[in-house]
C-alpha positions as CSV (number, residue, x, y, z in Angstrom):
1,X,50.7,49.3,83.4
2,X,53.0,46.3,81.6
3,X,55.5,46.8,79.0
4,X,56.4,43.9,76.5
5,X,59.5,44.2,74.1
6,X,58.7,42.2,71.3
7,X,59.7,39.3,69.0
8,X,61.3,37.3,72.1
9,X,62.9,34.0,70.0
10,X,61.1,30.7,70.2
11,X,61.8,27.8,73.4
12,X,62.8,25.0,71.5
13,X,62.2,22.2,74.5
14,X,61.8,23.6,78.7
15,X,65.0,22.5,80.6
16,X,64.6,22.7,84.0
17,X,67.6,22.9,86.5
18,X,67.6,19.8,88.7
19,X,67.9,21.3,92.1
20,X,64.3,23.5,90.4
21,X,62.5,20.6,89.9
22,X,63.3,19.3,93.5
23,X,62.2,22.7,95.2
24,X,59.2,22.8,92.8
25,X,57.9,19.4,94.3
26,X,58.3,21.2,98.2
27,X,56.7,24.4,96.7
28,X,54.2,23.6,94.3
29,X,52.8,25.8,92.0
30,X,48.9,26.5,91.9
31,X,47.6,26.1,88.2
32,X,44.2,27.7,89.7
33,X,46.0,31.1,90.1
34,X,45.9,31.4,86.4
35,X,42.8,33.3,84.9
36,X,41.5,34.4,81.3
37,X,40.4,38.0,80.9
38,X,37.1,37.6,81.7
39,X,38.1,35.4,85.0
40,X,40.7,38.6,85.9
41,X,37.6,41.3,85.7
42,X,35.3,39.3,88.3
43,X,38.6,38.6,90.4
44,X,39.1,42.1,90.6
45,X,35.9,43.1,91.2
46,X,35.9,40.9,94.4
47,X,39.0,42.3,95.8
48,X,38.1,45.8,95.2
49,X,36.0,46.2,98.2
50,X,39.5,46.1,100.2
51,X,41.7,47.5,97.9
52,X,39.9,50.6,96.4
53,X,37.9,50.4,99.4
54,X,40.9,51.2,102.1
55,X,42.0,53.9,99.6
56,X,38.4,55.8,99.9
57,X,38.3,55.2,103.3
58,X,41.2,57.0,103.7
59,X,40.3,60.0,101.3
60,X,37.1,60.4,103.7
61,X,33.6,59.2,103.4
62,X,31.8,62.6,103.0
63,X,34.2,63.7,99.9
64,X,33.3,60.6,98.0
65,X,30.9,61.0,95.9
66,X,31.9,64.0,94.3
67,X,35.7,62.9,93.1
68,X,37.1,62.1,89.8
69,X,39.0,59.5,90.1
70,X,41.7,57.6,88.1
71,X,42.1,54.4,87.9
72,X,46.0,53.5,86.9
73,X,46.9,50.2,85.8
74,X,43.6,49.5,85.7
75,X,43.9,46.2,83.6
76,X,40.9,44.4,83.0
77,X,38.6,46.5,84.3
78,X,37.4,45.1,87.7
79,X,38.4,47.7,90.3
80,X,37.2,50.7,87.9
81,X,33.9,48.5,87.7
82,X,33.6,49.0,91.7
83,X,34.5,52.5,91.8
84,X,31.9,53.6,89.1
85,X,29.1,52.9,91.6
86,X,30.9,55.2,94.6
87,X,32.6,58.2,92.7
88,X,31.4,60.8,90.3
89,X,33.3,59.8,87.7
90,X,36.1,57.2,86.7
91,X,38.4,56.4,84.3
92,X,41.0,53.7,83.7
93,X,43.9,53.9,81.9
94,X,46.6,50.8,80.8
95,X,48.9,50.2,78.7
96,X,48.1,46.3,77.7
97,X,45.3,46.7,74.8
98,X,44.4,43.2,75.3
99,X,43.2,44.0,78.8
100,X,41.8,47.6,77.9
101,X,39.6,45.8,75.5
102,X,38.5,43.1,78.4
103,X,37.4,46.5,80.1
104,X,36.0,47.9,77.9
105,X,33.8,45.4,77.0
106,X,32.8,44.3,80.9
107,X,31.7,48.2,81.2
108,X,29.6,48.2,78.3
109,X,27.9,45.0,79.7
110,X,27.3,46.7,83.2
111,X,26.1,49.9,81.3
112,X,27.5,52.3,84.0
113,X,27.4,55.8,82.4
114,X,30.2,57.7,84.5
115,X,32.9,54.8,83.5
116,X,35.1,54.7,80.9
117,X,38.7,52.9,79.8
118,X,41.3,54.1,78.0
119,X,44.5,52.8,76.5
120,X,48.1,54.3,76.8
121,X,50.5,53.5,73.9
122,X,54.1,55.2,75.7
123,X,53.1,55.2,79.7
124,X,51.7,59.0,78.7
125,X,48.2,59.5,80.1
126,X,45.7,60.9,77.5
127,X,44.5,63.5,79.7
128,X,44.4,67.1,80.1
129,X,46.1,68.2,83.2
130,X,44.7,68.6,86.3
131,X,41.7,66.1,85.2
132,X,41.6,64.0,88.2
133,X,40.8,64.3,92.0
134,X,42.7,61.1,93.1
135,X,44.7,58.8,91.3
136,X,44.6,55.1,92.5
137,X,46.3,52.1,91.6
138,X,46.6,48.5,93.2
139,X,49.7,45.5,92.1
140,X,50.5,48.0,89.2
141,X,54.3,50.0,90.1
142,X,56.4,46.9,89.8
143,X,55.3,46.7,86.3
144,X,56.0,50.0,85.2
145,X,59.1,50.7,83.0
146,X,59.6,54.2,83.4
147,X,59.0,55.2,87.2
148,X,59.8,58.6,86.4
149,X,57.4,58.8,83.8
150,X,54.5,57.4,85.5
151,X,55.0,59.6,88.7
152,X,55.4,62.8,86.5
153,X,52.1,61.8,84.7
154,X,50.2,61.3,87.9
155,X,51.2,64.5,89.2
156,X,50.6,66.5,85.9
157,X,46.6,65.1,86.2
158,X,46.5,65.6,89.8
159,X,44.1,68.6,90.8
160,X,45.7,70.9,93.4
161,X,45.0,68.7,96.9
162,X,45.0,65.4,94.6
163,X,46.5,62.4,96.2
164,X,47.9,59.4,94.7
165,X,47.3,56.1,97.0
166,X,48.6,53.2,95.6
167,X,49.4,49.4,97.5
168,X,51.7,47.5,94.9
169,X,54.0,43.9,94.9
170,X,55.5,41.5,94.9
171,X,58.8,43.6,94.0
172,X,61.0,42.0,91.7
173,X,63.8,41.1,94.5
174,X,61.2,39.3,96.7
175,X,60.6,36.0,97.4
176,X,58.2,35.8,94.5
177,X,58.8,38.5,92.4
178,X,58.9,37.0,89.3
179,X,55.1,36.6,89.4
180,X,54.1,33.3,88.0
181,X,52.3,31.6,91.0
182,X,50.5,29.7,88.5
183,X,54.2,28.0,86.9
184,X,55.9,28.0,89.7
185,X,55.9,29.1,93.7
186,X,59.6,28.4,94.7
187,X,61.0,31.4,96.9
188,X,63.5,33.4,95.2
189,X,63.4,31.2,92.1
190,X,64.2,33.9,89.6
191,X,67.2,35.3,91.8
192,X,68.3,31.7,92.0
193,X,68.1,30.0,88.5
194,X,67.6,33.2,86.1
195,X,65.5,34.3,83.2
196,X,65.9,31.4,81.2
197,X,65.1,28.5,83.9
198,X,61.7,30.9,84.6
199,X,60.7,31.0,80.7
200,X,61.0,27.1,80.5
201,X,58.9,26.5,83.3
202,X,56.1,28.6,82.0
203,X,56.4,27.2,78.5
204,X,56.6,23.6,80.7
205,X,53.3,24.5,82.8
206,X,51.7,25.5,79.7
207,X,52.6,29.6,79.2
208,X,54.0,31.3,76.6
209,X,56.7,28.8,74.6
210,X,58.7,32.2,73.4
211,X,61.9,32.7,75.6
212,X,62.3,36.1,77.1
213,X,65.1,37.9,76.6
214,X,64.7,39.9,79.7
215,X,62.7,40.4,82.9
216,X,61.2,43.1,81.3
217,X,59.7,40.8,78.7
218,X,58.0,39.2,81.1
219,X,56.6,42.6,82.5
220,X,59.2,42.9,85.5
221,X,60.7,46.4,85.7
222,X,63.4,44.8,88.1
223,X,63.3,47.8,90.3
224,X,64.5,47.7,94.2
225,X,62.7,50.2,96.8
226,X,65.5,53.3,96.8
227,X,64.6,53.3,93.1
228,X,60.8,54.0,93.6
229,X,61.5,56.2,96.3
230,X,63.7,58.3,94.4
231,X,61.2,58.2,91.5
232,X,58.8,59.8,94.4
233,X,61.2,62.0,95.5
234,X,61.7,64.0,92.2
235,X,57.9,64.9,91.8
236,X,57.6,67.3,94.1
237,X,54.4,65.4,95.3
238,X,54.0,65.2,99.3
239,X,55.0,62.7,100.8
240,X,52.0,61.6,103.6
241,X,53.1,58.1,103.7
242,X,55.7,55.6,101.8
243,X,56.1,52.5,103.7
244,X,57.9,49.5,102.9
245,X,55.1,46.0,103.1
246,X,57.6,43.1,104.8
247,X,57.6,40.0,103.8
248,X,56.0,38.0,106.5
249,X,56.3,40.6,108.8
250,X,60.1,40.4,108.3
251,X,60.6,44.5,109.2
252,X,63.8,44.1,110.6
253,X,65.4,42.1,107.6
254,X,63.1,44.5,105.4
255,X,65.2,47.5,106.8
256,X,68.7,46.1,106.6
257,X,71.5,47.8,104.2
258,X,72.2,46.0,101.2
259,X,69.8,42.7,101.9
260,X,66.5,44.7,102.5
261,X,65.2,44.0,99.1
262,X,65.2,39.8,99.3
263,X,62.4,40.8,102.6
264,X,60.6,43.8,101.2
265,X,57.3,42.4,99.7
266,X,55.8,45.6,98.1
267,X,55.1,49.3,98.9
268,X,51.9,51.2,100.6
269,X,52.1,54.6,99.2
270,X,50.2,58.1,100.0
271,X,51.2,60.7,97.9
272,X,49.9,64.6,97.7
273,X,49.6,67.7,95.0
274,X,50.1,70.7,97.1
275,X,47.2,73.0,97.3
């Protein structure tokens, strides 16, 4: 689930930093990693057989069939698509209404009558307590805003014995947590040459030609691992796993005091409602 401030001023002409360009030619970007909404829904469809998959694995087999499941962050509708044919019921929730709409439509198409989408104007989830059996959600944490928020939602439509499983990066202080693999692939490029020097090469490789005026506006929340963990840690929720995901199997860097963050990749998170 993204947040986007709005009316971010206009990019007159993309100036690249020198030493960028250079580093761009040794890490080239892949323009095939960019996708339209309809190219997003199929792409998550394929993947959900190992994202959503490992998370019902892990819930058990034999309680499958009978769960209600959320689907957080579900953007354009892909991994909600995959679940509708496994659970009882699901429903996603986002809060981009571009890609709810994408969702939306691609159910409709695949006429799956326990599947629905829905849109979240604040990061508040449009459902009654205690609505869901499990909460999943894959690549979505390092684009909320409000941690606290979302966590305190999740738990409120958590049945008692719910569980939250969620997999989620790159963080923002990783190699490439600025997320544009399709403008640019340069390690630590954000951390290295700031906001600006990341706006003008999207506008450059054919993005959005508005400059942002903060990570946020490009749907980073900026957050670093204690902050998630102390967003977990005020919910009450058990804690069956919370695991930091190294980058290139870099644990020992991924575990150091004050450099941790430049080799943490993303987070595999197990969370619990007490019975």
């Amino acid at each position: 689930m993204v947040t986007f401030t709005t009316e971010p001023a206009a990019v007159e002409s993309p100036r690249l930093p020198w030493l960028l360009q250079q580093l761009d030619r040794i890490f080239p970007a892949d323009p095939q990693a960019f996708m339209t909404g309809d190219q997003q829904t199929v792409h998550q469809l394929s993947k959900a057989s190992t994202s959503m998959g490992a998370y019902l694995a892990e819930l058990g087999d034999e309680r499958v069939a009978s769960l209600d499941v959320l689907d957080f962050g579900c953007g354009w509708g892909g991994e909600t698509l995959w679940l509708a044919s496994r659970v009882r019921s699901v429903c996603g929730v986002d809060v981009d209404r571009r890609a709810i709409e994408q969702a939306k439509a691609a159910l409709r198409a695949s006429n799956a009558g326990n599947c629905r989408c829905e849109w979240s104007a604040d990061g508040r989830l449009p459902f009654a307590d205690g609505s869901f059996d499990a909460v999943l959600s894959t690549n979505v944490f390092e684009h909320v805003m409000d941690l606290d928020l979302a966590f305190r939602e999740i738990t409120r439509v958590l049945r008692p014995g719910g569980s939250l499983l969620t997999r989620f990066g790159p963080l923002f202080h990783s190699p490439h947590g600025y997320h544009l693999y399709w403008a640019c692939q340069v390690p630590y490029a954000h951390l290295l040459f700031g906001l600006d020097a990341i706006g003008a090469i999207r506008a450059a490789r054919g993005g959005s030609r508005v400059r942002p005026r903060s990570w946020q506006d490009l749907g980073l929340n900026g957050k670093r691992f204690d902050d998630y963990r102390a967003s977990v840690a005020a919910t009450g929720l058990e804690v069956i796993r919370f695991q930091a995901i190294a980058v290139k199997g870099l644990t020992t860097a991924a575990s150091l005091p004050f450099v941790k963050d430049w080799f943490i990749f993303g987070i595999d998170c197990h969370l619990r409602r007490s019975v």
